[in-house]
C-alpha positions as CSV (number, residue, x, y, z in Angstrom):
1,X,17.2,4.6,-4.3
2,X,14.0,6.7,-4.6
3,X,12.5,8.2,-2.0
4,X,9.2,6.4,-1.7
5,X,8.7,2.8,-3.2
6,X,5.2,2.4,-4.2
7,X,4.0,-1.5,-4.0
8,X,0.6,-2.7,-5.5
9,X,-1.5,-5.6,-5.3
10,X,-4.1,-6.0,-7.6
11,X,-6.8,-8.4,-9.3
12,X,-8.1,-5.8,-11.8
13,X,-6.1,-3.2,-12.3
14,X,-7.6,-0.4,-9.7
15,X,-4.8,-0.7,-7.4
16,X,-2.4,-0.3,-9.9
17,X,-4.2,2.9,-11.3
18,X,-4.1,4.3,-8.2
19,X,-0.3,3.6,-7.2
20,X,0.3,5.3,-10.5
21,X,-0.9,8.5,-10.3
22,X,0.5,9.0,-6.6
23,X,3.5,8.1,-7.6
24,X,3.1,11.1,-10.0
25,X,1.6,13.2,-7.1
26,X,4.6,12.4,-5.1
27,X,7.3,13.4,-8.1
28,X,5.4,16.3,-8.3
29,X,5.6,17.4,-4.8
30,X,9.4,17.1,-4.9
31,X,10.0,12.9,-3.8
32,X,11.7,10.2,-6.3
33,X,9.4,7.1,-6.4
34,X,9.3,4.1,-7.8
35,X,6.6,1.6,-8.4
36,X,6.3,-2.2,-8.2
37,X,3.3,-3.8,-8.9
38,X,3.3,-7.3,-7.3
39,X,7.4,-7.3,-6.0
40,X,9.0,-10.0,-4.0
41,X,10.4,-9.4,-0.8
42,X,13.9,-9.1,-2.5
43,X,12.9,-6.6,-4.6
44,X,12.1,-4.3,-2.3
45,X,14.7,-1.4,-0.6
46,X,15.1,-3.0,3.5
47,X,14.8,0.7,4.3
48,X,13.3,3.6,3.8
49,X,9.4,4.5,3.2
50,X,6.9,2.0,1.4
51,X,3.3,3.3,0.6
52,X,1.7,-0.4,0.3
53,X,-1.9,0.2,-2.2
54,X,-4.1,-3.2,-2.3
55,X,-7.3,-4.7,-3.4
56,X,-9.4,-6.7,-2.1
57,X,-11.2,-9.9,-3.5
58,X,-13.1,-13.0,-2.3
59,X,-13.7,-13.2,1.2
60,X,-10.3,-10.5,1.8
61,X,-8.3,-12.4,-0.2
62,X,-5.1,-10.3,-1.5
63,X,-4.8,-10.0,-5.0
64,X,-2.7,-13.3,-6.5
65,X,0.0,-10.7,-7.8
66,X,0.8,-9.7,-3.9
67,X,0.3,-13.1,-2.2
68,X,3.9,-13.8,-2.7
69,X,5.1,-10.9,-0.9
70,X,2.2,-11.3,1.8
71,X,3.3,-15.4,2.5
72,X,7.6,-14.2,2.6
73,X,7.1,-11.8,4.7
74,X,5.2,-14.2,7.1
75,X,7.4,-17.2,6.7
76,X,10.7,-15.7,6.5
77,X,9.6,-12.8,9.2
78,X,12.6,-10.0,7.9
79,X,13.4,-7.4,10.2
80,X,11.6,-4.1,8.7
81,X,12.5,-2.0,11.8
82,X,14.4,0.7,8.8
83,X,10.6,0.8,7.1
84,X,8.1,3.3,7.5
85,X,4.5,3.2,5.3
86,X,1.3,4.2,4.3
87,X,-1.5,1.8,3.5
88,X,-4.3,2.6,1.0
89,X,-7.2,-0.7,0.8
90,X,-9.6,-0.7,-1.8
91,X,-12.4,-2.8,-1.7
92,X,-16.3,-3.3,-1.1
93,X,-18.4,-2.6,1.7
94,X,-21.2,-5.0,1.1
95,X,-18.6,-7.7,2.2
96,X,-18.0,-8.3,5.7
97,X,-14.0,-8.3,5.2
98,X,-14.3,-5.6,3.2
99,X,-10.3,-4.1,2.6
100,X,-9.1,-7.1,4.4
101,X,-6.4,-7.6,2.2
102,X,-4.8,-4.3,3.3
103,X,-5.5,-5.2,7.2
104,X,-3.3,-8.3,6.9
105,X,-0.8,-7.0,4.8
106,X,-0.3,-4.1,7.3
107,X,-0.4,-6.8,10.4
108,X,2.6,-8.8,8.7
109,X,4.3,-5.4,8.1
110,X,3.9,-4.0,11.9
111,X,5.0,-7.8,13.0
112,X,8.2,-7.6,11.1
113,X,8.8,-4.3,12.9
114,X,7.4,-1.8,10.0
115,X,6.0,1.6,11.5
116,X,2.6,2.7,10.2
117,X,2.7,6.3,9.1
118,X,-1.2,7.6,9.6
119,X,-4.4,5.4,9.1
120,X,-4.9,3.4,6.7
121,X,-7.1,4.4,3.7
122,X,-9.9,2.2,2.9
123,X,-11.5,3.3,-0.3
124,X,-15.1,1.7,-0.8
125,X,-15.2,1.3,-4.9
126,X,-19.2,1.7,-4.4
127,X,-18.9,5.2,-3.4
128,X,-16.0,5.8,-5.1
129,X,-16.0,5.4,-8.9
130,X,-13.2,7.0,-9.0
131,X,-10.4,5.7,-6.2
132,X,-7.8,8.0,-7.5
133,X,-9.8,11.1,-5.9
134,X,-10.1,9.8,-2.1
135,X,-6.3,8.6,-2.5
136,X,-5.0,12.0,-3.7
137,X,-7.1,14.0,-0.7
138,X,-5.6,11.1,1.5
139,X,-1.8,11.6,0.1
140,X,-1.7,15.4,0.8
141,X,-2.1,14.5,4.6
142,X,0.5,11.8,4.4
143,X,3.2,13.8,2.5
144,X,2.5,16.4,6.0
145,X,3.5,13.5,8.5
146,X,6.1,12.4,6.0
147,X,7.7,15.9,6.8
148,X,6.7,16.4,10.2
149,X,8.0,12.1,11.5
């Protein structure tokens, strides 16, 4: 089981850019990762640490390739008391839900007992061509509560 399972949600691919190369910044600072872009519930480990990377399009609409996930976890409410994650949202700050993807999936999460490790990221793409660069400044302070939970 690796260390850190990487999940992604995403409508055009900037999610899953960014779940890639920390999942390399992770393997490179000593943690086995794996990465799952769009999983099912059943896919995922029932314990352990998740680090949960999602878009945001619409009017905070998740991404269609995480809606699954988002809609199991709140019908079949499983107990993630053995989870602990970190939340990265990327989205637009001329909308008004801007990273509201990420702020429900991280509601469903603490409901079904998941403990948030740090703040969540929200990465605006318009300052941020770039979203790999905010996440991998963000990441170094996660990996230092990692160690010191």
């Amino acid at each position: 089981m690796a260390d850190i399972t990487l999940i992604s949600g995403s409508t055009l691919g900037g999610a899953e850019y960014v779940a890639e190369h920390l999942a390399e910044k992770l393997e490179d600072a000593g943690f086995s990762t794996e990465t799952l872009h769009g999983p099912l519930l059943e896919e995922l480990p029932t314990a352990g640490i998740w680090l949960v990377i999602s878009s945001t399009h619409g009017a905070g609409d998740l991404p269609d390739n995480i809606q699954p996930l988002f809609d199991e976890l709140k019908a079949q409410q499983p107990d993630l008391s053995q989870i602990r994650f970190g939340a990265i949202g990327l989205g637009s700050r001329e909308y008004d839900t801007f990273c509201g993807a990420i702020e429900k999936l991280d509601a469903e999460m603490t409901i079904c007992g998941a403990k948030q490790i740090g703040e969540t990221l929200k990465i605006n793409v318009l300052e941020h061509d770039i979203p790999e660069d905010p996440a991998g400044e963000w990441l170094g302070f996660w990996i230092n509560l990692l160690k010191n939970a």
